[in-house]
Backbone as a ProteinNet text record, in pm:
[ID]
protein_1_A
[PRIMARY]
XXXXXXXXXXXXXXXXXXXXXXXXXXXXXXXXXXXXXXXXXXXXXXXXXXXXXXXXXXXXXXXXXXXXXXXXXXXXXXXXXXXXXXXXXXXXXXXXXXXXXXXXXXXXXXXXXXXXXXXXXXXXXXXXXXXXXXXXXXXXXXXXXXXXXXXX
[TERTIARY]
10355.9	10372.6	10324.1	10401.5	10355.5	10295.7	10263	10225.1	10329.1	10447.6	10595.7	10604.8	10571.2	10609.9	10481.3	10425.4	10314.6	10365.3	10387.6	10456.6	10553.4	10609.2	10759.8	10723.6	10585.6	10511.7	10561.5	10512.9	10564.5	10660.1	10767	10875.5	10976.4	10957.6	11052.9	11052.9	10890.8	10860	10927.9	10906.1	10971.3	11115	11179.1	11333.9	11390.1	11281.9	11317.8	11304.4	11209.9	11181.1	11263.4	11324.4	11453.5	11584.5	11626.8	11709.4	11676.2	11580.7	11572.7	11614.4	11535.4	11510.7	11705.1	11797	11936.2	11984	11958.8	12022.1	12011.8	11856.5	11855.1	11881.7	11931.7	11963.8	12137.2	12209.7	12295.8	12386	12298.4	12366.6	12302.8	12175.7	12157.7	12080.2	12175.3	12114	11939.8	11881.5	11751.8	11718.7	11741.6	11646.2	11474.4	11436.8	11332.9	11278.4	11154.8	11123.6	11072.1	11124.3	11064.4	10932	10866.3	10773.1	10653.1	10538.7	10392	10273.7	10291.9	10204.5	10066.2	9963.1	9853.6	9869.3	9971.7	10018.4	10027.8	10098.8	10117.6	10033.8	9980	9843.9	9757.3	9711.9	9563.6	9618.3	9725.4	9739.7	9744.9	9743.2	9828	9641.6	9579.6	9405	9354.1	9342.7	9279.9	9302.2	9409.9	9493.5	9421.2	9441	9396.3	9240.2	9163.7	9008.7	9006.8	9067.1	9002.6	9062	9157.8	9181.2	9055.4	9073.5	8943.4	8804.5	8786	8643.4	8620.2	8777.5	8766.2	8781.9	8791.6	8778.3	8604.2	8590.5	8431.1	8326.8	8406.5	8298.7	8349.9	8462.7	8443.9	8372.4	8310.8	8253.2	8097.5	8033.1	7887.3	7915.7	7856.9	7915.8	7833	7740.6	7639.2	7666.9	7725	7823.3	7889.9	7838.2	7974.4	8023.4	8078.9	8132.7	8240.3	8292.1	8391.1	8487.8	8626.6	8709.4	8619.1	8675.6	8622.8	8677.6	8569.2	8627	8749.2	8844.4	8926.3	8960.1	9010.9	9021.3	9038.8	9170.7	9216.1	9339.2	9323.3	9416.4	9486.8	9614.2	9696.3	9798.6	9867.4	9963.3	10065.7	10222	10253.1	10325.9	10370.4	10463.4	10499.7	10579	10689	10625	10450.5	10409.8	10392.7	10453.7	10379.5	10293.3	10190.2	10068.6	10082.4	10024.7	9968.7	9845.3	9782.9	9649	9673.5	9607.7	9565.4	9415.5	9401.9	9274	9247.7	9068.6	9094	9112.2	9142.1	9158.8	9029.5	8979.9	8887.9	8775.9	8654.3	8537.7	8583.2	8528.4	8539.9	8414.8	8320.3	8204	8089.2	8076.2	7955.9	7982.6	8035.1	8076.8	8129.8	8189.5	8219.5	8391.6	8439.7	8586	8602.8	8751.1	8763.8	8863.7	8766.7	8848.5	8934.9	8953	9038.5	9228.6	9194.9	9343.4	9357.2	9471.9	9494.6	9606.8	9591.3	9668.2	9738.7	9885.2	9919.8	10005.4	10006.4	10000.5	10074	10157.8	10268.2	10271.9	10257.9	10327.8	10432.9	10528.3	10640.5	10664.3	10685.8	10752.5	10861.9	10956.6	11067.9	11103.4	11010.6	11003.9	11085.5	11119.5	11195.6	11335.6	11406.9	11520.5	11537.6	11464.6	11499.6	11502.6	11370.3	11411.9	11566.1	11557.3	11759.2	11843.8	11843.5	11920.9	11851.4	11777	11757	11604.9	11564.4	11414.7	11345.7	11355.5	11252.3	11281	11435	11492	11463	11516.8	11494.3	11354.4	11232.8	11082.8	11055.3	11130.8	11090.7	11152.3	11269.6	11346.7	11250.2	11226.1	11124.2	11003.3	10955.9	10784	10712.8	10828.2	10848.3	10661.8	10581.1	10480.9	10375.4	10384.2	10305.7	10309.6	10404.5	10436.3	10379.7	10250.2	10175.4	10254.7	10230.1	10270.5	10280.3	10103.4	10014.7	10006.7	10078.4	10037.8	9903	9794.2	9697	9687.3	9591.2	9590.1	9643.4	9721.1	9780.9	9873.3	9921.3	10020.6	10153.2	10281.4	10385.7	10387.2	10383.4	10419.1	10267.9	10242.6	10127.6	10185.5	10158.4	10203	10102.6	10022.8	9906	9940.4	9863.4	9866.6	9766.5	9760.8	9652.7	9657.3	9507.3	9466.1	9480.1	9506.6	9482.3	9496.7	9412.4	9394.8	9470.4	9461.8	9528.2	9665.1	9721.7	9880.5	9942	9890.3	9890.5	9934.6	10054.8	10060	10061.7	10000.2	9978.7	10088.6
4800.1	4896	4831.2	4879.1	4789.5	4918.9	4856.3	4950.7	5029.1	4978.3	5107.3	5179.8	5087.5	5231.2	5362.5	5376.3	5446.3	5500.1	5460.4	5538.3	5619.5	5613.9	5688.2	5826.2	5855.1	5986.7	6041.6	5991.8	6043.2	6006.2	5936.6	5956.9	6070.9	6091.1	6168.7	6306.7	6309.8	6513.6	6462	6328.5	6278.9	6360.6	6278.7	6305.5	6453.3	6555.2	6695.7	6751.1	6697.7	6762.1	6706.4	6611.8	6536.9	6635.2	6668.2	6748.8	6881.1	6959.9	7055.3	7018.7	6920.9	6909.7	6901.6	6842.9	6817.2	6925.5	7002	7194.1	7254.6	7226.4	7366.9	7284.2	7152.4	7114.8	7100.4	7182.2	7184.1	7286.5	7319.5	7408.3	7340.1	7298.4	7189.9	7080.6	6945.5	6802.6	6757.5	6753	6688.2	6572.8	6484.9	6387	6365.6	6354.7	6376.3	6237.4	6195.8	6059.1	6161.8	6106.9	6211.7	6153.4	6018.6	5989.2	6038	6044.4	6074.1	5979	5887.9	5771.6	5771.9	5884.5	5926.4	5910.8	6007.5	6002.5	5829.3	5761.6	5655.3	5556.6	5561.4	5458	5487	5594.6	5659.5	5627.6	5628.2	5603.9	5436.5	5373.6	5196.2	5152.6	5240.7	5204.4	5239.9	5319.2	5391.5	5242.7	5221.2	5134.9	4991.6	4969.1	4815.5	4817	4942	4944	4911.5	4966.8	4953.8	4840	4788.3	4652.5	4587.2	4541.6	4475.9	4472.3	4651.8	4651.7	4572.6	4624.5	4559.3	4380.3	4322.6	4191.5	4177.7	4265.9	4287.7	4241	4325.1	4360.4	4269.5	4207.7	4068.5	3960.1	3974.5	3844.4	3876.4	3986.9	4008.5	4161.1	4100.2	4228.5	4285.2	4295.5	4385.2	4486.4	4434.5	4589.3	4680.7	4797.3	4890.8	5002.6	4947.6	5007.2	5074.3	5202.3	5295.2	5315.3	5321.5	5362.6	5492	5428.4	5567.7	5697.4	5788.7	5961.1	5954.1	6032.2	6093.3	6234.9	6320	6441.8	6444	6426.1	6436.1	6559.5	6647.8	6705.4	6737.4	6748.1	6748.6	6830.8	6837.3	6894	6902.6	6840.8	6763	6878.5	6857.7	6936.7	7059.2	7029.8	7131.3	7223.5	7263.3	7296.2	7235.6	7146.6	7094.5	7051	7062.1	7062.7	6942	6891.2	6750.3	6780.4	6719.8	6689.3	6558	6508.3	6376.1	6416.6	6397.5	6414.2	6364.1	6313.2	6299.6	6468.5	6432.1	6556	6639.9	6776.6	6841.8	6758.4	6882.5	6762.7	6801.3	6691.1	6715.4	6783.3	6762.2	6838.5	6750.3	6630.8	6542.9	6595.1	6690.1	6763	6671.9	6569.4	6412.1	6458.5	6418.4	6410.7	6279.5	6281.1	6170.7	6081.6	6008.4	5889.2	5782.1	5812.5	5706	5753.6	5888.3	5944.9	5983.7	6033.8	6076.6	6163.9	6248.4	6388.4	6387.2	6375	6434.1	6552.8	6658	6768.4	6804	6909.6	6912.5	7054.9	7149.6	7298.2	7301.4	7324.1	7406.8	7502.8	7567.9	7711.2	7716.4	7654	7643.6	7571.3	7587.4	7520.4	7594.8	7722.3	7820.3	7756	7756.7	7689.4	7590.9	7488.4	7364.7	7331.2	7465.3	7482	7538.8	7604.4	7690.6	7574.2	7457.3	7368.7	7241	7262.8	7154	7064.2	7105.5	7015.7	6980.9	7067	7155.3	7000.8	7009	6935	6822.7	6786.6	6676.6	6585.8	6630.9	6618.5	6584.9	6684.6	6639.2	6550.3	6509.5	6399.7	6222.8	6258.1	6143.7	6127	6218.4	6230.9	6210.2	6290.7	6273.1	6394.7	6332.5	6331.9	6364.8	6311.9	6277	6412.4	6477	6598.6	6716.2	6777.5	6859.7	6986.8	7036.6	7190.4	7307.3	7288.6	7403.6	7332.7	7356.7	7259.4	7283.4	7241.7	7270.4	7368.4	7510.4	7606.4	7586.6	7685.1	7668.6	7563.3	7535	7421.3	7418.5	7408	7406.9	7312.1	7141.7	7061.2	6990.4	6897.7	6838.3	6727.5	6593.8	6478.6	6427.8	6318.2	6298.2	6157.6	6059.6	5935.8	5876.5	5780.8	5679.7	5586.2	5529	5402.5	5339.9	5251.1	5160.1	5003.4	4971.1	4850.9	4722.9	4709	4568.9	4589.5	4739	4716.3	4693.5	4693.8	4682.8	4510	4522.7	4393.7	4397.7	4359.4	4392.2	4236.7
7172.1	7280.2	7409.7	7513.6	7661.8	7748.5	7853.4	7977	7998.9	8002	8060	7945.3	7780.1	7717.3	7681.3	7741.2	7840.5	7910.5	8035.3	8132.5	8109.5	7985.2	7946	7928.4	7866.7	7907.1	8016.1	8160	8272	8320.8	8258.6	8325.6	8301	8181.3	8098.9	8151.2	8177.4	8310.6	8426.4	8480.1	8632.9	8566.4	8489.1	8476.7	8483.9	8425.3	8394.7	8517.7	8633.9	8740.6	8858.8	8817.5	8920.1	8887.6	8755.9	8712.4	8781.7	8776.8	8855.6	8983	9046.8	9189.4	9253.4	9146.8	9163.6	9159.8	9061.9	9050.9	9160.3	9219.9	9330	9435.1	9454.6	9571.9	9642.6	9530.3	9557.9	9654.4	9733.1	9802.5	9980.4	9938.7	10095.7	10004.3	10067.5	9983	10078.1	9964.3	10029.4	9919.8	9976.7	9885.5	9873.8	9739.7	9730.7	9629.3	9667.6	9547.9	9399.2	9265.6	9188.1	9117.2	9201.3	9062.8	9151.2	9126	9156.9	9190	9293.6	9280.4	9204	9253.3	9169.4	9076.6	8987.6	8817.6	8769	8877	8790.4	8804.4	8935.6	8960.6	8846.4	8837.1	8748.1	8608.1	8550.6	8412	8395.6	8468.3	8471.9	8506.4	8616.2	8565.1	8498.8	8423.5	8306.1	8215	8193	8097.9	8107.8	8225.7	8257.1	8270.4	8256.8	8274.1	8133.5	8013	7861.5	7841.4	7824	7837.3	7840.9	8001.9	8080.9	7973.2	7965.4	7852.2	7747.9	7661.5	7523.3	7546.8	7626.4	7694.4	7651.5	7765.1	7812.5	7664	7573.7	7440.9	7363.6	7347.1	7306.1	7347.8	7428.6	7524.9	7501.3	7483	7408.4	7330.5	7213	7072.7	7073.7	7147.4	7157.2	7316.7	7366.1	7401.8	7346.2	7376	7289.5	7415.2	7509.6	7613.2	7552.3	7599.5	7562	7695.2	7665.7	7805.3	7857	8029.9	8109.3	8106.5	8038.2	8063.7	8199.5	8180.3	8235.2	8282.4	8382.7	8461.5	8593.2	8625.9	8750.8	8749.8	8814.5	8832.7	8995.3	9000.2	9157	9137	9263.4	9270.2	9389.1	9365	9454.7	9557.5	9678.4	9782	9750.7	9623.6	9593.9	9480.8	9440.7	9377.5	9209.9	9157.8	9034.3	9062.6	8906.3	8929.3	8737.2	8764.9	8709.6	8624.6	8538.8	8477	8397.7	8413.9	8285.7	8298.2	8160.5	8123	7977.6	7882.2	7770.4	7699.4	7538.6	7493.8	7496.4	7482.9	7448.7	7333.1	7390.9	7315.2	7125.4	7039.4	6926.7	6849.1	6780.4	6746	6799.4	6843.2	6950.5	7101.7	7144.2	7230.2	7364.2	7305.3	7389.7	7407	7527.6	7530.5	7423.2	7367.5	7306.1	7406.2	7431.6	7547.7	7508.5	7398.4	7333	7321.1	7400.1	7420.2	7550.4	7596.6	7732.9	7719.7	7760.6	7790.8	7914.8	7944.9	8013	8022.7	8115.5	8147.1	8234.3	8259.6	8381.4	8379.5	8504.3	8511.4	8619.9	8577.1	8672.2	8704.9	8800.6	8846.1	8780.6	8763.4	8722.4	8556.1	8491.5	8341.5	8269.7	8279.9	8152.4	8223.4	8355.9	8406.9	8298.7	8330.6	8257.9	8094.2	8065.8	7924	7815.7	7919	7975.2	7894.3	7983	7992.6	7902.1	7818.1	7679.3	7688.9	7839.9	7871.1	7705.2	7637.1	7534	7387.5	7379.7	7298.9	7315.4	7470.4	7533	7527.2	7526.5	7533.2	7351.4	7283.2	7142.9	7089	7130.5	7093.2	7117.8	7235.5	7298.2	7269.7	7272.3	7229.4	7077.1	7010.6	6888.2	6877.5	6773.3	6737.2	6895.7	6994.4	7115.4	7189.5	7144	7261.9	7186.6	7216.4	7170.6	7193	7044.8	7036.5	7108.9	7146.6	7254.9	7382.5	7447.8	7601.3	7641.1	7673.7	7776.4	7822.7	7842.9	7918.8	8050.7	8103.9	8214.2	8247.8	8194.6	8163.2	8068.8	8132.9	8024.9	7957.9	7941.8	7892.1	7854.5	7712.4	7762.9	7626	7690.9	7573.4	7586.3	7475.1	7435.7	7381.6	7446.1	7446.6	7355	7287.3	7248.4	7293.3	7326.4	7414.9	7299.5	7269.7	7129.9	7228.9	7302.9	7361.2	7290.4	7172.5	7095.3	7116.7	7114.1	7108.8	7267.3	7364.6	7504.8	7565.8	7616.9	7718.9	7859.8	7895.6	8073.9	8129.4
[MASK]
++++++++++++++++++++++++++++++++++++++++++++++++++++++++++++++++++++++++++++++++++++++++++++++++++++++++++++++++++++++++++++++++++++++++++++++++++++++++

């Protein structure tokens, strides 16, 4: 697995929210960029920080550095609203940082569900695309850091 196929997480909401953004723009054309720089900066460092670590902790084994906790949430122009975050704590009441959640709400999510978003997301995600989205949140796909399978 590489860094882009990572990113395919967020592209695949980019794609559903470009599809909207094409529906309702058909009556006055506005072009609009559909990706999220934040979204994609913050996931490509997250990425390249555990990397870096697990570097780190090969180099004295008496480190046991863990990727950095995660929780950023935004929300761009046109009202979506974003989260990456790790998942909820487990019973050491620790986020587990060894995953990453991302998270997407739309105003317009039942539209696109209308039109196959729903299918579309499980086809791709497969396994990754969580059942229960995140409170307050329609969509939420769930990543593993697994540093060894990573090429930068």
């Amino acid at each position: 697995m590489t860094l882009t196929d990572t990113l395919l997480v967020y592209n695949t909401l980019r794609y559903c929210r470009a599809k909207s953004i094409f529906l309702s723009a058909c009556s006055s054309m506005i072009l609009l960029e559909v990706n999220n720089r934040i979204v994609e900066d913050t996931l490509r460092l997250k990425i390249r920080n555990a990397i870096e670590s697990d570097k780190d902790k090969d180099k004295s084994s008496s480190s046991s550095r863990h990727p950095e906790a995660l929780c950023v949430s935004l929300a761009d122009f046109d009202g979506v609203q974003y989260r990456l975050s790790n998942p909820s704590p487990g019973g050491d009441g620790h986020p587990d940082r060894t995953k990453i959640n991302v998270s997407i709400a739309l105003k317009f999510y039942r539209e696109l569900s209308s039109h196959g978003a729903d299918d579309l997301l499980r086809r791709v995600y497969g396994e990754r695309l969580m059942t229960k989205a995140d409170e307050g949140f329609d969509v939420t796909v769930q990543e593993r850091i697994n540093v060894a399978s990573y090429q930068v």
